[in-house]
C-alpha positions as CSV (number, residue, x, y, z in Angstrom):
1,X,115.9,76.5,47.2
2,X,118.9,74.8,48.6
3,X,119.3,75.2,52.2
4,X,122.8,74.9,53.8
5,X,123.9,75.3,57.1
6,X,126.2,78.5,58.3
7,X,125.3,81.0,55.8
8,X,123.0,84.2,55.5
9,X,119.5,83.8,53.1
10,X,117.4,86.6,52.3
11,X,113.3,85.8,52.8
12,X,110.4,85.7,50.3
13,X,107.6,88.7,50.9
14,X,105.6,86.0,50.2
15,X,106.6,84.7,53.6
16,X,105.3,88.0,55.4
17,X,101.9,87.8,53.5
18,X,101.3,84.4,54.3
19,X,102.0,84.4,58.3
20,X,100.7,88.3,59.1
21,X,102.4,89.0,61.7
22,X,103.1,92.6,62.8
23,X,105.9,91.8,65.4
24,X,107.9,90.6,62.5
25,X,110.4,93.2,61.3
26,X,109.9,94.5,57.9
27,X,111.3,92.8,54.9
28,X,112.6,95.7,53.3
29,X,116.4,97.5,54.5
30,X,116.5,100.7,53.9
31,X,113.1,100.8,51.5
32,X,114.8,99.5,48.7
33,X,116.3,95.5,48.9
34,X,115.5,92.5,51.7
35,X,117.8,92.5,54.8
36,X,120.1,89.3,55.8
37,X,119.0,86.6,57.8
38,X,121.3,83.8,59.6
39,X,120.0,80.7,59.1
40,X,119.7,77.4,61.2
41,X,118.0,74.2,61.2
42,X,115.9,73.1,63.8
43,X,117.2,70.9,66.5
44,X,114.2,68.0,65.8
45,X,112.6,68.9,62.2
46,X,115.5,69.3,59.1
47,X,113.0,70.9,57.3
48,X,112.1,73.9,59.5
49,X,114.5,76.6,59.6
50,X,115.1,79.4,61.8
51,X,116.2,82.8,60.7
52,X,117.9,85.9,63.1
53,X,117.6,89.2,61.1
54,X,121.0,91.0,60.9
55,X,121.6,94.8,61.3
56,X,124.2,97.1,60.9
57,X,122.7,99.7,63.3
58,X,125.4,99.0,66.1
59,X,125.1,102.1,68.1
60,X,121.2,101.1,69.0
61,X,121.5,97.4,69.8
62,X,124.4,97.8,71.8
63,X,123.1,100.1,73.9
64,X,119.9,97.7,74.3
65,X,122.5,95.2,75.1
66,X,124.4,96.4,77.8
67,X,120.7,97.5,79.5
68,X,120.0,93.5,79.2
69,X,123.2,93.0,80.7
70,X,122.9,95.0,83.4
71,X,119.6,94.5,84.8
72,X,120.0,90.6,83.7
73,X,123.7,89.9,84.2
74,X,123.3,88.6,80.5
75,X,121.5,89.3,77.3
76,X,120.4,86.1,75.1
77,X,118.4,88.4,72.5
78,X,121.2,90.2,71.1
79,X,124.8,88.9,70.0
80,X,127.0,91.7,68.2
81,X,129.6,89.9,65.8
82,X,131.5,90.1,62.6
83,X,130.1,89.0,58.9
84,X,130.5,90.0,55.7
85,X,133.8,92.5,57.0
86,X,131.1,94.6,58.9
87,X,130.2,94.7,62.4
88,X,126.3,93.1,62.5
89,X,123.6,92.9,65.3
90,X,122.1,89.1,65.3
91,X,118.7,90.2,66.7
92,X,117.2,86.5,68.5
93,X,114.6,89.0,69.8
94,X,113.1,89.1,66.4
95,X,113.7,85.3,65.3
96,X,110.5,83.4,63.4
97,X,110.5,79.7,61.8
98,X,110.3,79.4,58.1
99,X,110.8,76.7,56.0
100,X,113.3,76.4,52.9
101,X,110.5,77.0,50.3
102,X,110.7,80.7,51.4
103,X,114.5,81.1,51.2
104,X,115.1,83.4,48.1
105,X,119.1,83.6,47.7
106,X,121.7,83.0,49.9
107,X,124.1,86.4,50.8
108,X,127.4,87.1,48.9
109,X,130.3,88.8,48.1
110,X,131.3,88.7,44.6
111,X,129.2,86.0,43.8
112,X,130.2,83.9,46.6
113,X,128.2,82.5,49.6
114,X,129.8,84.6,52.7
115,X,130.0,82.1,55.8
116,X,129.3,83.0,59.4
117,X,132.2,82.3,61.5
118,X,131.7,79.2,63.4
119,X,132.0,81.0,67.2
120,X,129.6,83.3,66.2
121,X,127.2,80.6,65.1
122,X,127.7,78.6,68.1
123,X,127.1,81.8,70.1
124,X,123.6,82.2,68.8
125,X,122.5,78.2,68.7
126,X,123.3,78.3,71.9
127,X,121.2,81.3,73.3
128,X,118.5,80.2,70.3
129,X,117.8,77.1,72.5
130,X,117.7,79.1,75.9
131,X,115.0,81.4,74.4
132,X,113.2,78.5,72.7
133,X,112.7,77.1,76.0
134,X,111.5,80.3,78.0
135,X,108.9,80.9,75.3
136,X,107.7,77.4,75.9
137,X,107.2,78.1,79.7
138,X,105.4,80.9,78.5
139,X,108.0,84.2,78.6
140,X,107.6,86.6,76.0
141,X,111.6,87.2,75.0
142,X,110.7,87.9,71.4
143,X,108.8,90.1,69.7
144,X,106.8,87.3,66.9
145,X,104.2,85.1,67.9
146,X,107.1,82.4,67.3
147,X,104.8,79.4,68.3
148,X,102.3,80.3,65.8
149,X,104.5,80.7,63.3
150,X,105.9,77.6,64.3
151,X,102.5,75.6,64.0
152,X,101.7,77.2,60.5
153,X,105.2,76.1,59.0
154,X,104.9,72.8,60.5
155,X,101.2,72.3,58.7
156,X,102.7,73.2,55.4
157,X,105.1,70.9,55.7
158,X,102.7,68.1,56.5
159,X,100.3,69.2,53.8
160,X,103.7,69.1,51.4
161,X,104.6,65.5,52.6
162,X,100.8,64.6,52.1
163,X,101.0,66.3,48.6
164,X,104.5,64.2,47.7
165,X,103.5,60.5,48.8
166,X,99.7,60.9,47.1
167,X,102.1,62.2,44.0
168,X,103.8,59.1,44.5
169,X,100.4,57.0,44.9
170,X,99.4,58.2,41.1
171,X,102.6,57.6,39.7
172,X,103.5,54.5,40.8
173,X,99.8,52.4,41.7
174,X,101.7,49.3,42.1
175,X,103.6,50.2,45.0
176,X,101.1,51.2,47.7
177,X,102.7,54.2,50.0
178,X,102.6,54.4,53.5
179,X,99.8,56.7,53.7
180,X,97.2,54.5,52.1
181,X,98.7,51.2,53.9
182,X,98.0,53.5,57.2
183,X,94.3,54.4,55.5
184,X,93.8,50.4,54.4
185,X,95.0,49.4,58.3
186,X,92.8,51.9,59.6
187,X,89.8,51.0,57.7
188,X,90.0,47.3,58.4
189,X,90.2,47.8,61.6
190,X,87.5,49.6,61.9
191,X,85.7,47.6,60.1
192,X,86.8,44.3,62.5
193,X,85.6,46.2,65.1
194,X,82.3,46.6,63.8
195,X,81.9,42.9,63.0
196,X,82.8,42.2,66.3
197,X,80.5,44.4,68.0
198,X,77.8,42.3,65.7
199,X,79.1,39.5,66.7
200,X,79.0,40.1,70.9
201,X,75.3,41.4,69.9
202,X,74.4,38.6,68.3
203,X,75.7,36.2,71.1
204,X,74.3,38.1,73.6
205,X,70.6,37.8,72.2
206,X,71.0,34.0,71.8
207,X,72.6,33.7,75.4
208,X,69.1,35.6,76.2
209,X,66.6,33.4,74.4
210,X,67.9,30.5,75.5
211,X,67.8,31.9,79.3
């Protein structure tokens, strides 16, 4: 579906199934309909998005919170804010990739996309980055195996490009499409290669006979 920027999606089950990953917080609220998710794009690929599960249980992640605070002097993992006219938890500690494929409907209030305010947003970019960059030195802030996850979303994306330009290949054979000039440039190069190899062969028996 159509992905835009500062609102809250609900996620596929099929997303859950596909990436099996146990760290990943159920897709079910309260055993009977999908939780919110605050979605982002990433920072270098428009089509990867990143989602932050949302929960109304105040009283717990606050108290995990102020723990971070206090024996951190900050918490990046948890930002408490308003959306939707109730107080929610943004949990980064439980963020994964997915890509726009696996959005099922954007959150609303009588039948109307509900936005999340734009100091709120900026909040959790903002710490998103920081935790994006201690995973990548290796600190285990969140809970999913983000970097997998990452790497599988990022193949299907490429296999989904790769699908759309041989698509494009079939239906219109008169204009060739990047991918097959690459495939054409890398063949004949290969095959100058060769030739020339044949070539330096060749010249290097003669230069022997005649010696």
């Amino acid at each position: 579906m159509e992905f835009k920027e500062g609102y809250a999606y609900h996620i596929k089950d099929d997303y859950f199934s596909k990436v099996n990953d146990d760290k990943l917080m159920q897709n079910k609220e309260n055993g009977n309909y999908r939780p919110t998710y605050f979605c982002m794009r990433d920072n270098k690929n428009p089509y990867l998005l990143w989602v932050v599960p949302m929960s109304t249980q105040i009283g717990k992640y606050d108290a995990i919170q102020k723990k971070q605070i206090e024996k951190y002097g900050k918490c990046l993992t948890i930002v408490i804010g308003e959306f939707d006219g109730k107080t929610n938890a943004f949990l980064l500690q439980n963020m994964f990739p997915v890509t726009p494929e696996y959005l099922s409907h954007v959150h609303t209030r009588n039948d109307n996309p509900v936005p999340v305010g734009h100091s709120l947003r900026k909040e959790i970019e903002t710490n998103m980055k920081q935790i994006k960059v201690l995973v990548s030195r290796g600190r285990k802030v969140v809970f999913p195996d983000i970097s997998r996850l990452e790497q599988l979303m990022l193949a299907e994306l490429e296999q989904e490009k790769t699908s759309v330009i041989t698509a494009e290949s079939v239906s219109n054979p008169e204009k060739q499409p990047m991918l097959e000039k690459i495939k054409t440039s890398t063949a004949q190069a290969k095959e100058n290669n060769a030739n020339r190899e044949k070539s330096d062969r060749h010249a290097k028996n003669k230069t022997e006979e005649i010696a």
